[in-house]
N, C-alpha and C positions, 0 to 999 in steps of 0.2 A: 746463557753461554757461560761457559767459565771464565774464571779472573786468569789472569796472566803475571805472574813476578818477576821484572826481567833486572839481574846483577851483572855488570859487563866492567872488564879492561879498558884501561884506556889506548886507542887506537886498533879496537875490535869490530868499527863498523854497525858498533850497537845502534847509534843515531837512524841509520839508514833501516834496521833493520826494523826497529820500532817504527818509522814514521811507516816503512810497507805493511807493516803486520795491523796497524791502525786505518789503514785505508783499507784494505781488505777483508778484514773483521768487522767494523765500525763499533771496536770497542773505545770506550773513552781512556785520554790518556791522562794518566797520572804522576807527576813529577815531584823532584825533592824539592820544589819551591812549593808547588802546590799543597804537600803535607804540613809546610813550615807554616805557611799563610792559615792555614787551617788552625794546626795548634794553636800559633801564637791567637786566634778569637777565642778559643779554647781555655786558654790558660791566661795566665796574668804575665805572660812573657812575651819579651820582645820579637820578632821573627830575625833581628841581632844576635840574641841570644841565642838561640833554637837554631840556628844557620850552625855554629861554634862546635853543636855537637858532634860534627862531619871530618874535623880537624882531628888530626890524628896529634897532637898535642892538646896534652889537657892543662887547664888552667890552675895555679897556683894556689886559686882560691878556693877550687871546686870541694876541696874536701870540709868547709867549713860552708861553703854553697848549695854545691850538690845541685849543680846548674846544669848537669850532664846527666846525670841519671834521671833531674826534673824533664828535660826535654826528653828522651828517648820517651817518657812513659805518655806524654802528650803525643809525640807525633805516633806511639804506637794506637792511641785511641783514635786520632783524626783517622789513620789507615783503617780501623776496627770499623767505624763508621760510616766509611765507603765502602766495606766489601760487605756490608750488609743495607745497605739501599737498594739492592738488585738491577744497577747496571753493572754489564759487562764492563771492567777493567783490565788494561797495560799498567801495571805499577813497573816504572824504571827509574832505577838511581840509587842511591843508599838506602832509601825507604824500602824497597822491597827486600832485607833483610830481617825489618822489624816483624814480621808474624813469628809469635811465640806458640802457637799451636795448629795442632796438624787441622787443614781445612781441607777436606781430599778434591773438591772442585777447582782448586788456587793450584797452578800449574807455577811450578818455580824454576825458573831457566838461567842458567848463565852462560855467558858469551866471551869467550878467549881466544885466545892462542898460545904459544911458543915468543919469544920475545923478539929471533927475526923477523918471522912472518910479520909484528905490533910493526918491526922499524920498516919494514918495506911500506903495508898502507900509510903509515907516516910520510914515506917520503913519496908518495903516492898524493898527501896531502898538503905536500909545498916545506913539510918539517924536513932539515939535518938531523943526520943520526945521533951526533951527540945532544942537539936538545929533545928529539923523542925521548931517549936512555933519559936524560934527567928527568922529563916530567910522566913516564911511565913509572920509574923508582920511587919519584914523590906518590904519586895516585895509588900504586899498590899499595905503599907501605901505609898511608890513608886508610886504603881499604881493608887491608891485614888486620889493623887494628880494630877497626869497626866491627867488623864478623869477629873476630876475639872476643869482645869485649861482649856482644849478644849476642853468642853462640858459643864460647870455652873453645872454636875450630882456630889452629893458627894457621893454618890455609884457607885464604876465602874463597878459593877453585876447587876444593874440596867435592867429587863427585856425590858422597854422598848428604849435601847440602840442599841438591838439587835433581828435578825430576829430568832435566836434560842439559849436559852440558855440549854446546856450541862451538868447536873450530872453524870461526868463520873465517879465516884467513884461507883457509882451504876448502871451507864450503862453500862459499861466497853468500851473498845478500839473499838472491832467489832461493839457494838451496836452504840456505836456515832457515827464512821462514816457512817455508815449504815442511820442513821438517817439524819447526814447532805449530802449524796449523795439523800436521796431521797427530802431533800428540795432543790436541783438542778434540780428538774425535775418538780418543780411548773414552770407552765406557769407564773407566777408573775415575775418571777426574771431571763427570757430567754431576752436572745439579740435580738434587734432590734435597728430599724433606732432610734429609737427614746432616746434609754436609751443609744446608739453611742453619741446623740447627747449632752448627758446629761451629759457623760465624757468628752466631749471639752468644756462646760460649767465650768466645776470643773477644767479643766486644766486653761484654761482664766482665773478663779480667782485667780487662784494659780500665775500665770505669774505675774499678775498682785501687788497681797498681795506683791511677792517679788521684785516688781520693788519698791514699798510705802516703803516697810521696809527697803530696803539698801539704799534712801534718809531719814530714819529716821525718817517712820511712819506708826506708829502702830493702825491699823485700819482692820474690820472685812471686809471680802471682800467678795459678791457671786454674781454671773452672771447667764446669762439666753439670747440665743441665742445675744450675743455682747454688750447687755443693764448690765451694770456693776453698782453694787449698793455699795459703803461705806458708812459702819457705825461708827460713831465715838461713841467709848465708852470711854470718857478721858473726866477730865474735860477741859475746852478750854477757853482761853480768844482771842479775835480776831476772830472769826470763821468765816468772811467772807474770811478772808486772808488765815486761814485754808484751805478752801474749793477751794481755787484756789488753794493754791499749790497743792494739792489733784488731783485735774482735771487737772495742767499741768502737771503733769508726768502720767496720768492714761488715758486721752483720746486720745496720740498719738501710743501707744500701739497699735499692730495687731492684727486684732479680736474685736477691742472695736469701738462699735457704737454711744454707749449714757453712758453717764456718769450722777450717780445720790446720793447726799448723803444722809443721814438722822441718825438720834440719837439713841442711846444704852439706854439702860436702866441705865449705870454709867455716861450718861453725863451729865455735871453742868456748866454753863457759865458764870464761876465765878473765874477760875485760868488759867495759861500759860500753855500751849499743849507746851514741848518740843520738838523742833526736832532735834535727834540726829548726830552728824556728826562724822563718823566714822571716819574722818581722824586726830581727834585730841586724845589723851590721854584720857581713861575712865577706866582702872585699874591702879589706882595713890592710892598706900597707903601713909599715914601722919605718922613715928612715931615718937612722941616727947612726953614729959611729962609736958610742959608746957599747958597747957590744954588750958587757956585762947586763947593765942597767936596761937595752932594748929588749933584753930576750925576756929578761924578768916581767919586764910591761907587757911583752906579748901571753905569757903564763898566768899572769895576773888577769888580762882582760878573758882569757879564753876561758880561767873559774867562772865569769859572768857571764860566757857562751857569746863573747865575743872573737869570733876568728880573725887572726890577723897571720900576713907574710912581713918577714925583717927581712930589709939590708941595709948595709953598711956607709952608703956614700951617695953622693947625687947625681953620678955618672949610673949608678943600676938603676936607683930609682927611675930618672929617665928611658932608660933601655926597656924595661920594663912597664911604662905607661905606655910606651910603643906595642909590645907585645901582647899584652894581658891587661889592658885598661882594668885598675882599683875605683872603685867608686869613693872610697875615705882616705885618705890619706895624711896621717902623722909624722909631722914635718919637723926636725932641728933647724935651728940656725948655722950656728957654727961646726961645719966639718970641712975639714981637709978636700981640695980638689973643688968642685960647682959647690958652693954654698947655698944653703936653704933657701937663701933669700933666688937664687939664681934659679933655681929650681923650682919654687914657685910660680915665678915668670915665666916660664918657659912651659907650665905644667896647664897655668890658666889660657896663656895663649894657645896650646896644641889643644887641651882636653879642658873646656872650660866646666863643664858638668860634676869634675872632678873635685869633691870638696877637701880643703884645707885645712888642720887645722895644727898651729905650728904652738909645737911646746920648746920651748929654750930656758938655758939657764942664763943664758949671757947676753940676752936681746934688751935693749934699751927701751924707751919711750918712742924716741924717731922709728926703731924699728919696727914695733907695733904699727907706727900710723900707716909706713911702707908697704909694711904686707895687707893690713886692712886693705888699703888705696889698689894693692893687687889681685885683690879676692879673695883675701883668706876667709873661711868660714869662722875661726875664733883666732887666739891670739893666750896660749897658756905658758903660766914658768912654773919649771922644774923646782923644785919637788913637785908634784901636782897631787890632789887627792883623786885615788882613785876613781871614787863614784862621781867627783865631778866629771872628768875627762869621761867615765861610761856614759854619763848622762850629754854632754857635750857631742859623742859620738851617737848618739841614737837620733840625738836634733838633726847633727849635720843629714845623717842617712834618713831620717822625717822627708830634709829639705826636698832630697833626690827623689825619692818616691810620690812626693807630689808636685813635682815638677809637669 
């Protein structure tokens, strides 16, 4: 039987419609917990992590992380993996966006409406109109950005995204799936050798994407019977040297015959293509209020491929541990407003995971024992030498990793 990819609105009925179209088919259902849980055994990532990439805010960190582009490529493989063990699949949720290549047996369905029709089943389901309107605006723009981001569409209801789009406000429950069971029964989208083969295809690239991105590169991947195509869409300086590391990690891969690259539509060969190394420090917040002197330290670590975020005071800092938890954390004493010392406290009690380590120019002997007594991971004065403080942060982010 064919797979099924089901993208829905919020307050579309989609629930209902998956759980009938699951009893009726006896296809297995597949959920965006279920891919996370998958990835995360998959990869060396948290199912914390991998959850984040669903958020339509991205993290502070990521560009020195690449925690977002690591997860999509994992959970794109855990899906690769299930739609070639030959059960029938429902994939519903954000996950079923992720197929990067056409599988002609993989039926892709979305499920909408008009936005009165979303507030009526809303108030159908116990919601007031003004909190439907707010948590439908949140969820699109969720979803807008998700299909953006792995598809270049700024519409995620985009018809031509999908093999059937669904007004179920107006078709109701029975008649949608009614409808998507009889587009199972097109000859277009029935299993064979061939659309088998076209799933091992999208699995290889997927193997592949994720072997590129956990040596820390980000690059669009599709294959076609072992012949494996990268595309670079980054700007790049070097690109010969690009391109070999590229093809040493990508053609001794199983299943890969031919290795070939070519260019994105954002490529420019005019800047540094970073490649990431996940074994050093890339959520390092900076907070001090000397502004000059902060940013210098964050330019200074990032030569060493240390990624770090600045700010100014211990009111964002905090604000900030709330929204986008830093794994390292580079702490002042003395600034205007919550003082370092406050901010520590407040940082070990909410986020105790969170490591410390506070560099001052003006911190005493008492002060050291204090922060010690509060968890700090070290305790450094300004001036500092660089390499100690890099090496200092690589300990702290050791500690975290083998925690």
């Amino acid at each position: 039987m064919s797979d099924i990819l089901i993208f829905s609105g919020l307050f579309c009925k989609a629930e209902s419609v998956v759980k009938q179209l699951v009893a009726d088919t006896g296809c297995s259902l597949v959920s965006d917990q279920d891919l996370v849980a998958q990835a995360a055994k998959l990869s060396n990532m948290s199912e914390k992590a991998i959850r984040k990439v669903f958020s339509h805010k991205t993290s502070i960190f990521n560009k020195f992380s690449h925690e977002k582009e690591r997860s999509v490529a994992w959970l794109r493989l855990a899906l690769a993996e299930r739609l070639v063990n030959g059960d029938a699949l429902i994939v519903s949720g954000f996950v079923a966006q992720l197929l990067s290549q056409p599988i002609a047996h993989v039926l892709k369905v979305c499920i909408i409406d008009d936005v009165q029709k979303r507030i009526e089943i809303a108030a159908g389901e116990g919601h007031s109109e003004k909190d439907a309107v707010k948590a439908m605006q949140h969820s699109d723009e969720e979803k807008t950005v998700w299909v953006r981001e792995l598809t270049g569409n700024k519409d995620p209801w985009a018809s031509k995204l999908y093999d059937i789009v669904i007004p179920v406000g107006k078709t109701g429950v029975e008649e949608s799936v009614a409808l998507i069971k009889k587009q199972l029964g097109n000859a277009a989208v029935q299993v064979s050798e061939e659309t088998k083969l076209a799933a091992q295809d999208f699995l290889l690239a997927a193997k592949v994407e994720t072997a590129l991105v956990s040596k820390g590169h980000n690059v669009v991947v599709t294959a076609k019977a072992g012949d494996v195509t990268l595309a670079i869409n980054k700007k790049v300086l070097l690109v010969e040297r690009l391109e070999k590391d590229l093809r040493e990690i990508a053609e001794p891969l199983d299943g890969v015959t031919n290795v070939s690259v070519k260019f994105g539509k954002e490529f420019y060969e005019a800047d540094i293509y970073r490649r990431m190394d996940f074994e050093l420090p890339s959520r390092v917040l900076l907070v001090d209020d000397e502004r000059e002197f902060v940013k210098t330290l964050s330019e200074r670590l990032l030569m060493r491929d240390l990624g770090s975020h600045v700010v100014y005071d211990g009111e964002s800092a905090l604000e900030l541990v709330q929204d986008d938890e830093p794994e390292v954390m580079i702490l002042d004493l003395k600034m205007p407003g919550i003082d370092g010392m406050e901010v520590l406290r407040k940082v070990k009690s909410s986020r105790p995971n969170i490591e410390v380590i506070i560099l001052t120019g003006h911190g005493s002997e008492q002060d050291r024992k204090t922060c010690m007594d509060l968890g700090a991971f070290a305790y450094l004065h300004k001036p500092v030498d660089i390499e100690v403080l890099s090496s200092t942060l690589k300990e702290a982010y050791a500690k975290i990793r083998n925690a």
